[in-house]
C-alpha positions as YAML, in Angstrom:
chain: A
units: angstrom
residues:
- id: 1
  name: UNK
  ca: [278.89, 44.47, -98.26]
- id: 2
  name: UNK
  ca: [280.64, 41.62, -99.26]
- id: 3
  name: UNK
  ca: [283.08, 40.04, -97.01]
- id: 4
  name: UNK
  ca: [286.33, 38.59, -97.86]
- id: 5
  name: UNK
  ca: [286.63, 34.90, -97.37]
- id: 6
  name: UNK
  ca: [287.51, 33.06, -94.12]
- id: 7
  name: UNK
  ca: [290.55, 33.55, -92.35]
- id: 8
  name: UNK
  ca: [292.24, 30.35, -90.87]
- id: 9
  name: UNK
  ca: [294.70, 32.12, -87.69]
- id: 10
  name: UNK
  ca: [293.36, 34.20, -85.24]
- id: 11
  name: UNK
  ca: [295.30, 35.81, -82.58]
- id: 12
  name: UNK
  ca: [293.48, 35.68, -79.14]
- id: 13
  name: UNK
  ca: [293.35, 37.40, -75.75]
- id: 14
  name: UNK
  ca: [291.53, 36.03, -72.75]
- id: 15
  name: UNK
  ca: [291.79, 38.64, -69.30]
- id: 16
  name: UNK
  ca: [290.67, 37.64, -65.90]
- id: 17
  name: UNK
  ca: [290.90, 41.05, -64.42]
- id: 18
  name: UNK
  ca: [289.14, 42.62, -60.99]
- id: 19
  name: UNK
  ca: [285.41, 43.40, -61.82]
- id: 20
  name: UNK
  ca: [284.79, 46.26, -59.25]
- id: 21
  name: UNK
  ca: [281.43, 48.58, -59.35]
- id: 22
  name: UNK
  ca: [283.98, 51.86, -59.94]
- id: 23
  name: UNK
  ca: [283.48, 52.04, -64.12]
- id: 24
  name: UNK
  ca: [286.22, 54.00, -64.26]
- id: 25
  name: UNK
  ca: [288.44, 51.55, -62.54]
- id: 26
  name: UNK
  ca: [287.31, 49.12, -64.58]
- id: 27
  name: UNK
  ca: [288.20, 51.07, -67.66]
- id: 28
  name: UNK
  ca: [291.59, 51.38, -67.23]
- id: 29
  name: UNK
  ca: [291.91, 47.73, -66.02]
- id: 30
  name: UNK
  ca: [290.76, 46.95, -69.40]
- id: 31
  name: UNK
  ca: [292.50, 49.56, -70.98]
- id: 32
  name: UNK
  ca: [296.08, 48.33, -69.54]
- id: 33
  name: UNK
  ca: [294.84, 44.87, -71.27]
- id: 34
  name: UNK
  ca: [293.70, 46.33, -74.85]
- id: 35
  name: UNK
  ca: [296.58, 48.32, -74.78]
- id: 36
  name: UNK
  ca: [299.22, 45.30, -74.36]
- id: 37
  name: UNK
  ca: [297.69, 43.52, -77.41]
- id: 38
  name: UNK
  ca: [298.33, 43.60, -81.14]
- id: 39
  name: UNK
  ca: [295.75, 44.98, -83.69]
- id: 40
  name: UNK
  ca: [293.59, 42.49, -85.69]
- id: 41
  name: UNK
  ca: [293.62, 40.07, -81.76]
- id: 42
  name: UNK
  ca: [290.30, 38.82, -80.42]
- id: 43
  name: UNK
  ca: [290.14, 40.21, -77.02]
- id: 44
  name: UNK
  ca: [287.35, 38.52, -74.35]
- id: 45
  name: UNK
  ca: [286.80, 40.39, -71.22]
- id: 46
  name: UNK
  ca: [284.55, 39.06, -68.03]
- id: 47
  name: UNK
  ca: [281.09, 39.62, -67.38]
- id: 48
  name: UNK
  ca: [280.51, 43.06, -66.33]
- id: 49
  name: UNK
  ca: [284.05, 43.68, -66.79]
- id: 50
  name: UNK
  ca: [283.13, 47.76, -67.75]
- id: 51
  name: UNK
  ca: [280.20, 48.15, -65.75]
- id: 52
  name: UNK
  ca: [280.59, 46.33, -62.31]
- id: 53
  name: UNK
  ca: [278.42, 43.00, -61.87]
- id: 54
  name: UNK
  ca: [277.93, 40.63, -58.49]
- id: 55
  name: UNK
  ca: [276.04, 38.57, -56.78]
- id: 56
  name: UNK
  ca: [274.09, 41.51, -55.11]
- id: 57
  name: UNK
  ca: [272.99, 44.29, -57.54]
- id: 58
  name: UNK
  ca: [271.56, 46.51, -55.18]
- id: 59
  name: UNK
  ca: [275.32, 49.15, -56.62]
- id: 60
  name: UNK
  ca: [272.72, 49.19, -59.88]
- id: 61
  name: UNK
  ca: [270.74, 51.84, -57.83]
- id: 62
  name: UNK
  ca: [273.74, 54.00, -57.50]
- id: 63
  name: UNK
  ca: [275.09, 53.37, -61.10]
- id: 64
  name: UNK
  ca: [274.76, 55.99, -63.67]
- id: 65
  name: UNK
  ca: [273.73, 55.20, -67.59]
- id: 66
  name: UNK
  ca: [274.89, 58.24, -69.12]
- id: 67
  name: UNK
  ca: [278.20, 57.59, -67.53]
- id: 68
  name: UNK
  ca: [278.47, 53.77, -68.59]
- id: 69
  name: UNK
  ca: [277.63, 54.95, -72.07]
- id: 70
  name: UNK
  ca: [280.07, 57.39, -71.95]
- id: 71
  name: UNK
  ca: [282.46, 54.50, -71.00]
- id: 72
  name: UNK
  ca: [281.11, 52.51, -73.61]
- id: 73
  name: UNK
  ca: [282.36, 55.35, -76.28]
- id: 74
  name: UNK
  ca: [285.59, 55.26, -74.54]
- id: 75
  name: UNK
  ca: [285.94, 51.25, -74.90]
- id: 76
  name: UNK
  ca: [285.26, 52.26, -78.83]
- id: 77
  name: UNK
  ca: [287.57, 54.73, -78.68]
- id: 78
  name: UNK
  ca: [290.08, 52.12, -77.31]
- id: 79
  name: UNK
  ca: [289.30, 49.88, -80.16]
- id: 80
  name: UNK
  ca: [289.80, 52.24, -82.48]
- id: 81
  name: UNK
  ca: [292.96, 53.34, -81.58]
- id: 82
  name: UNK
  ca: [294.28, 49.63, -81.20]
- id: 83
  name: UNK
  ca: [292.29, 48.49, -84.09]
- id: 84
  name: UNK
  ca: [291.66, 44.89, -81.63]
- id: 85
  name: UNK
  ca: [288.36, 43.49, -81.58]
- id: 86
  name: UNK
  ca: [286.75, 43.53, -78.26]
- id: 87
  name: UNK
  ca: [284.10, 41.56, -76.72]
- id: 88
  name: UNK
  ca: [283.37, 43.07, -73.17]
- id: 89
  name: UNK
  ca: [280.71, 41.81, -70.76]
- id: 90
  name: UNK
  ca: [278.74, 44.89, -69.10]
- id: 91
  name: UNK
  ca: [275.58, 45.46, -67.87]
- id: 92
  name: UNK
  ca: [273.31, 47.92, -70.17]
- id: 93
  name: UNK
  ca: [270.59, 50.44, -69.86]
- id: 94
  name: UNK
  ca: [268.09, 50.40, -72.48]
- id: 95
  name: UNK
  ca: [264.49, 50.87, -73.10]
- id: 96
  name: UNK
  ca: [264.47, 52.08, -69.57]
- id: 97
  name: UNK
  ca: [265.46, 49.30, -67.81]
- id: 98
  name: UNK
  ca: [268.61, 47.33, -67.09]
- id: 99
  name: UNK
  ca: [270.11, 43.89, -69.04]
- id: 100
  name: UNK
  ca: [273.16, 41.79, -68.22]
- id: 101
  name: UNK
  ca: [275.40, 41.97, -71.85]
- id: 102
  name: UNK
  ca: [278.19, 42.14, -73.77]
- id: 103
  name: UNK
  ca: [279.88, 44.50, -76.05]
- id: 104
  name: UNK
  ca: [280.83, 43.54, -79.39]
- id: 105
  name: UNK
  ca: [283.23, 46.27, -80.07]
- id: 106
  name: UNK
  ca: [284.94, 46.37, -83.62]
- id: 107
  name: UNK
  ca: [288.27, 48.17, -84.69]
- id: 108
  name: UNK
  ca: [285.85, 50.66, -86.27]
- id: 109
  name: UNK
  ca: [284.05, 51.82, -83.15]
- id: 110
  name: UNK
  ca: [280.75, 49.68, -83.74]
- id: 111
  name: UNK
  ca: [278.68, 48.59, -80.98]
- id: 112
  name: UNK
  ca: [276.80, 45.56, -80.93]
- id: 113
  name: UNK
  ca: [274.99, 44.08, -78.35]
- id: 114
  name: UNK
  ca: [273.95, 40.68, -76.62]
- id: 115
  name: UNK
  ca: [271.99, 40.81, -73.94]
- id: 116
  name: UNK
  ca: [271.98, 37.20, -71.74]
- id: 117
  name: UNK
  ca: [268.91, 34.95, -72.42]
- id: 118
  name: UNK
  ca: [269.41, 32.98, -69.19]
- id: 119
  name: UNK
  ca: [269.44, 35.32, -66.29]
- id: 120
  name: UNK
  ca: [270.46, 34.46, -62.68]
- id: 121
  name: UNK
  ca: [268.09, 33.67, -60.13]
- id: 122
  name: UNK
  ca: [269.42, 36.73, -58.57]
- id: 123
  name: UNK
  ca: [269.00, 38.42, -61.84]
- id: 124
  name: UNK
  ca: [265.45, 38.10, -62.26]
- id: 125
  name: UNK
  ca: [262.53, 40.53, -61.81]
- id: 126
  name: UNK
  ca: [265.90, 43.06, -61.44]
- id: 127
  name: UNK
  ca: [267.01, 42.99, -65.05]
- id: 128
  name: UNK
  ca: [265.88, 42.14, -68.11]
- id: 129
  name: UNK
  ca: [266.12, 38.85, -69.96]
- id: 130
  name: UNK
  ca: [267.48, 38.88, -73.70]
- id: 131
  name: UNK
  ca: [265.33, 36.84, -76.56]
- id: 132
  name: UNK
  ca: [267.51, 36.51, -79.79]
- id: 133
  name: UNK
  ca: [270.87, 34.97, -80.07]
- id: 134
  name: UNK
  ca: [272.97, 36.33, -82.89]
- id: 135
  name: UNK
  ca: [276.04, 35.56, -84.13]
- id: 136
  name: UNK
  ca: [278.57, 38.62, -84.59]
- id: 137
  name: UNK
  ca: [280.63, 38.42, -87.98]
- id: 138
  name: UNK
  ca: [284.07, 40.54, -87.05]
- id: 139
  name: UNK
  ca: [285.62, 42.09, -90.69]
- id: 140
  name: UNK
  ca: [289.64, 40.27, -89.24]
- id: 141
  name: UNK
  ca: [292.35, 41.51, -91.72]
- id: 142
  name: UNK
  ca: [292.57, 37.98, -93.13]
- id: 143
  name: UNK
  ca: [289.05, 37.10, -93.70]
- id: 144
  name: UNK
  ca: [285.92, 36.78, -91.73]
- id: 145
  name: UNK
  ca: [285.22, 35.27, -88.46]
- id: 146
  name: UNK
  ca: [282.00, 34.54, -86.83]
- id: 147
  name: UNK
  ca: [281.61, 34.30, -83.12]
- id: 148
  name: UNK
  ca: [278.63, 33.32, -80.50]
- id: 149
  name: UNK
  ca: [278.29, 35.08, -77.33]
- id: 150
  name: UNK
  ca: [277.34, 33.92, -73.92]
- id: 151
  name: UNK
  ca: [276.99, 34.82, -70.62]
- id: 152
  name: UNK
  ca: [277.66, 33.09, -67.50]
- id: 153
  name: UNK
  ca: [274.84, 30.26, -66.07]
- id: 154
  name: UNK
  ca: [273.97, 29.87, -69.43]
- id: 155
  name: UNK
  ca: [276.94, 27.83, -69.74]
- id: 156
  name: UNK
  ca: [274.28, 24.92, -68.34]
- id: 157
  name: UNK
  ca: [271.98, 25.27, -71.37]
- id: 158
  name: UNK
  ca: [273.65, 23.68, -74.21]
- id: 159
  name: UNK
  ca: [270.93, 23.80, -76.90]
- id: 160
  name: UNK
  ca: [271.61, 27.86, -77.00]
- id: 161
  name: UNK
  ca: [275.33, 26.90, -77.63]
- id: 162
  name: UNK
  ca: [274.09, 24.26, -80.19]
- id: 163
  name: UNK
  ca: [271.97, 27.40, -82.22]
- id: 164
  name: UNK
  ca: [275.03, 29.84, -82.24]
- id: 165
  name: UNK
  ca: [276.48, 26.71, -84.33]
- id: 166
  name: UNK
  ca: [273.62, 26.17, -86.56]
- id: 167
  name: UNK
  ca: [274.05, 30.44, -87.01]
- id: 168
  name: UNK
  ca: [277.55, 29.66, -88.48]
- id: 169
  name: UNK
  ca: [279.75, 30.55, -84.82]
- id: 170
  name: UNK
  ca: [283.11, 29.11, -85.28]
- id: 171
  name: UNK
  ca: [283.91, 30.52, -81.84]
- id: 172
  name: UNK
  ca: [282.50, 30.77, -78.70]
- id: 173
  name: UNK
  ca: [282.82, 33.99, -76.27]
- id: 174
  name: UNK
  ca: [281.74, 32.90, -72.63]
- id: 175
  name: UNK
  ca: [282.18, 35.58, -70.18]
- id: 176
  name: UNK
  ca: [281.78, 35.02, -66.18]
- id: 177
  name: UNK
  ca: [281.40, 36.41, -63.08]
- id: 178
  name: UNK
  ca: [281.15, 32.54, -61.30]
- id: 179
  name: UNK
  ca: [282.89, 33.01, -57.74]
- id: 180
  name: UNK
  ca: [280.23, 30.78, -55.74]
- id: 181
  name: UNK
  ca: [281.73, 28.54, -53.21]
- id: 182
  name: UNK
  ca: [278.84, 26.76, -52.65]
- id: 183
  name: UNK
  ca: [279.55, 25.63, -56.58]
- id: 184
  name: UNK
  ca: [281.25, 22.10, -56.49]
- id: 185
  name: UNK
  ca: [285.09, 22.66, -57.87]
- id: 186
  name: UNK
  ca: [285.30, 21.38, -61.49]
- id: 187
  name: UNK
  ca: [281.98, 21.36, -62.92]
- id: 188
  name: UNK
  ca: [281.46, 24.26, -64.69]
- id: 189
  name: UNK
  ca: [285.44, 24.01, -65.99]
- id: 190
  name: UNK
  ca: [283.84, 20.45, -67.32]
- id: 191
  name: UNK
  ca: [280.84, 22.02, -68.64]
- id: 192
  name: UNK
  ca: [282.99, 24.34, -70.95]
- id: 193
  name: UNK
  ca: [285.27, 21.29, -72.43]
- id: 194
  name: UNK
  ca: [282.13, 19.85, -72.99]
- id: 195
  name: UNK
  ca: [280.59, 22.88, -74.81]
- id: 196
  name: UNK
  ca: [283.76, 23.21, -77.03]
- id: 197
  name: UNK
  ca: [284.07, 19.26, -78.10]
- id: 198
  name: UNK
  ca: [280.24, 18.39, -78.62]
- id: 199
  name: UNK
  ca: [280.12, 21.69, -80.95]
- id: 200
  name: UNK
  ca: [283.87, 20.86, -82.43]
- id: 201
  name: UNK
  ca: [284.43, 24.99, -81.78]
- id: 202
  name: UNK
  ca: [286.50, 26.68, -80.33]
- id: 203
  name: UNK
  ca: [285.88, 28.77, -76.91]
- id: 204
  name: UNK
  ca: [287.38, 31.55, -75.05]
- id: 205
  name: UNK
  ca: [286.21, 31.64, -71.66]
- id: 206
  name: UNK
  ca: [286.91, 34.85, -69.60]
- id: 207
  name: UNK
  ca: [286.14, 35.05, -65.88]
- id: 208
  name: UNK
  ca: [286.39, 37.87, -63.22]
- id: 209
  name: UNK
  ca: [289.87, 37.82, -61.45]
- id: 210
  name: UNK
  ca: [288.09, 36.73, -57.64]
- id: 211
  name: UNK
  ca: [289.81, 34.09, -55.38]
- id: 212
  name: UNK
  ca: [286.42, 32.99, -54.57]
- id: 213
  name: UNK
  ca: [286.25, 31.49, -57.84]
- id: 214
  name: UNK
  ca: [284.96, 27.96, -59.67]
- id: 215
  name: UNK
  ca: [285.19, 28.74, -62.68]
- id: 216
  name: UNK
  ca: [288.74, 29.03, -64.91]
- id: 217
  name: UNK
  ca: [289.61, 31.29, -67.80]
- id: 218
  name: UNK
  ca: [290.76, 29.00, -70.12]
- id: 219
  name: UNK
  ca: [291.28, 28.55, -74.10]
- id: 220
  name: UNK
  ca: [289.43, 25.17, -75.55]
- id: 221
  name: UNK
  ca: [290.25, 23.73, -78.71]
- id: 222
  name: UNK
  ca: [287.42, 22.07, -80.94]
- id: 223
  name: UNK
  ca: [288.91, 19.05, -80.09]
- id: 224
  name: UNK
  ca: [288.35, 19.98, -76.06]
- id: 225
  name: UNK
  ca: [291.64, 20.50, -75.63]
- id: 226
  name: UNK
  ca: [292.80, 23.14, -72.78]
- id: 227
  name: UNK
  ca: [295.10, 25.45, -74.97]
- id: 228
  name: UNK
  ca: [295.71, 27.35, -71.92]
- id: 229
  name: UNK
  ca: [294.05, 27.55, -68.31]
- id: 230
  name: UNK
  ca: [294.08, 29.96, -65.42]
- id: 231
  name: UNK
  ca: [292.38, 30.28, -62.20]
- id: 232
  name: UNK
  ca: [291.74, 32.05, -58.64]
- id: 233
  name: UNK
  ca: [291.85, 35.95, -57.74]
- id: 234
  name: UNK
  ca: [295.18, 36.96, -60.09]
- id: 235
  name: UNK
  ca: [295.37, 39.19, -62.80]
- id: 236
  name: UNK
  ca: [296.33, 36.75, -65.85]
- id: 237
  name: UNK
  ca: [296.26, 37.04, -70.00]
- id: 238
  name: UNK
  ca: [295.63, 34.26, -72.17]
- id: 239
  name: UNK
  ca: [296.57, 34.42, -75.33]
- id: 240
  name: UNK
  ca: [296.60, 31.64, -78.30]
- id: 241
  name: UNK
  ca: [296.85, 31.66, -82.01]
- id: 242
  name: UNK
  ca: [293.80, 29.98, -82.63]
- id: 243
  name: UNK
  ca: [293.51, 28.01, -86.13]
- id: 244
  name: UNK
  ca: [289.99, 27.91, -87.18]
- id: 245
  name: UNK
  ca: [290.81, 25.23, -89.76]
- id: 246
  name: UNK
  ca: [290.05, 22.79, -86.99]
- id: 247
  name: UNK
  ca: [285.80, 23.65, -86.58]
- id: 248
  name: UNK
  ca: [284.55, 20.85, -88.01]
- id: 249
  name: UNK
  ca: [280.74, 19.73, -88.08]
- id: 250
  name: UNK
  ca: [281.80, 16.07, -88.44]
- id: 251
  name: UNK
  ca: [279.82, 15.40, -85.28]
- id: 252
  name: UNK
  ca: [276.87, 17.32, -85.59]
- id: 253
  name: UNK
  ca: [276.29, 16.28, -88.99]
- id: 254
  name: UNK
  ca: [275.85, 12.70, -87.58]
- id: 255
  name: UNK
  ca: [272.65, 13.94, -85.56]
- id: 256
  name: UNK
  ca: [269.28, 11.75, -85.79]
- id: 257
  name: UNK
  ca: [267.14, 14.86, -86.79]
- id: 258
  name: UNK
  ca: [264.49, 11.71, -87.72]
- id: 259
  name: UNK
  ca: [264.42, 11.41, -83.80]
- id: 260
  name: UNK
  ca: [265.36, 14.70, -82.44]
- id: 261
  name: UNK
  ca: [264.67, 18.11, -83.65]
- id: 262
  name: UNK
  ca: [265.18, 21.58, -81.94]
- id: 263
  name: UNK
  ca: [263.41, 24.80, -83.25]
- id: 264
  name: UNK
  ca: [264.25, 28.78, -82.38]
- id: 265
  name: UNK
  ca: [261.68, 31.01, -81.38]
- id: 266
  name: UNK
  ca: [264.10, 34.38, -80.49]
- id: 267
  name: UNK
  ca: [264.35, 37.15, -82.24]
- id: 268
  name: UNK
  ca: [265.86, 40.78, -82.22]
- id: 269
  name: UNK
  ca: [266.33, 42.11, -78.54]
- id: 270
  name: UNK
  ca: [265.86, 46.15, -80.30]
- id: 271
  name: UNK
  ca: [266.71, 47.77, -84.00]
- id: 272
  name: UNK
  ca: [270.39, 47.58, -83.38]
- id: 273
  name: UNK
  ca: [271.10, 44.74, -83.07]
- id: 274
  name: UNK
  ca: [270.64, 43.76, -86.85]
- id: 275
  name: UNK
  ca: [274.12, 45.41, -87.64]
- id: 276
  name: UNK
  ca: [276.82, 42.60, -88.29]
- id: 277
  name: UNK
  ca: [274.72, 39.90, -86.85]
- id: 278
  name: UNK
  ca: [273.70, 36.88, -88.75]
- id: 279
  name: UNK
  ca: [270.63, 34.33, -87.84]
- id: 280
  name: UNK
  ca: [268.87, 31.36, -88.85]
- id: 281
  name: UNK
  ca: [267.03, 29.10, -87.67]
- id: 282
  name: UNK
  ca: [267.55, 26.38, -85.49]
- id: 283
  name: UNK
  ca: [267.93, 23.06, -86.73]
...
């Protein structure tokens, strides 16, 4: 299928919302957030915004997969009926075993996976680590956009960023959980106007609503401008008309690949996640 050409304005939602391990709760805190938007908006939820996420995972014993899927087909359901585009961090059950992810949910029910590359300490040897970092084309009413997906601590990994721009991403999606107060205030919120400026995109940055947080929800501009910028344990939407007429590559074109060269070695986490992704490889 060929895809109309570009758009240029993109309406955008950013939640910080309560991440609790109740996936029903979490539902209809999302939900009351879809439901308050327009169609055709971006929306970004936080990371394991539909199925529960923390620190400790030990809830991941008690949480059911059939359920979360069922939620899952709800959240498409939502989308549907809306006709937003939804990118919602969750955890997922798959080839018997569990990953930390987003959902890439289009206005016509799709599903489409990411599952985070660079887990947690606290992550590892408990779920599974991702391998392939696609960029997710959304069908908008007034063109195409393509967006880049990532999760959390892999905010501190910049090359991964640097791929989902060499894979086309005009927009970043980060979704956190980062409420660590032995985290020094500031850092990551610099790390995130970094990732935006040095990759001239732009970035929508949802995290959990947790007063233990060190991390902001915030809208970036290509330029590293803070569009808009919230913080601490209270419910809050973000929204911005985003015009994608200002992603440039005037930077990165400038790069000394005589010097400096990266190269990709992912590939497809499983056979679905193919569907409205595009890849190539890193420069």
């Amino acid at each position: 299928m060929v895809l109309p050409s570009r758009l240029m304005l993109l309406r955008t939602a950013v939640a910080q919302i309560p991440v609790t391990w109740d996936v029903e709760k979490n539902l209809a805190e999302i939900a009351r957030v879809v439901e308050s938007c327009a169609g055709d908006d971006l929306v970004v939820l936080p990371e394991g915004a539909l199925s529960g996420y923390g620190a400790d995972l030990s809830p991941l014993d008690r949480l059911d997969p059939a359920k979360l899927n069922a939620a899952a087909g709800e959240l498409a359901a939502l989308a549907r009926r809306t006709g937003v585009h939804l990118i919602c961090g969750s955890l997922l059950y798959s080839d018997d075993r569990w990953w930390n992810g987003a959902l890439v949910v289009t206005p016509g029910g799709a599903r489409r996976p990411y599952r985070k590359v660079n887990l947690a300490v606290s992550e590892r040897g408990v779920l599974g680590a991702g391998s392939d970092l696609p960029v997710h084309r959304l069908a908008c009413a007034g063109g195409a956009v393509d967006v880049g997906v990532q999760i959390c601590r892999e905010i501190r990994f910049p090359e991964q960023w640097r791929h989902l721009v060499g894979s086309g991403a005009q927009v970043f999606a980060y979704l956190t959980h980062a409420a660590n107060p032995d985290e020094p205030p500031g850092v990551w919120r610099a790390h995130l106007v970094s990732r935006a400026a040095e990759n001239q995109r732009w970035l929508l940055a949802a995290n959990a609503a947790d007063a233990a947080s060190h991390c902001p929800t915030m809208i970036v501009s290509p330029r590293g401008e803070v569009v808009a910028e919230t913080a601490g344990g209270q419910r809050a939407v973000l929204r911005a008309t985003i015009d994608l007429a200002a992603v440039s590559d005037w930077y990165l074109g400038q790069r000394r690949d005589d010097v400096l060269e990266s190269r990709y070695h992912g590939g497809p986490d499983g056979p679905d996640d193919r569907e409205g992704g595009r890849r190539r490889p890193g420069r």
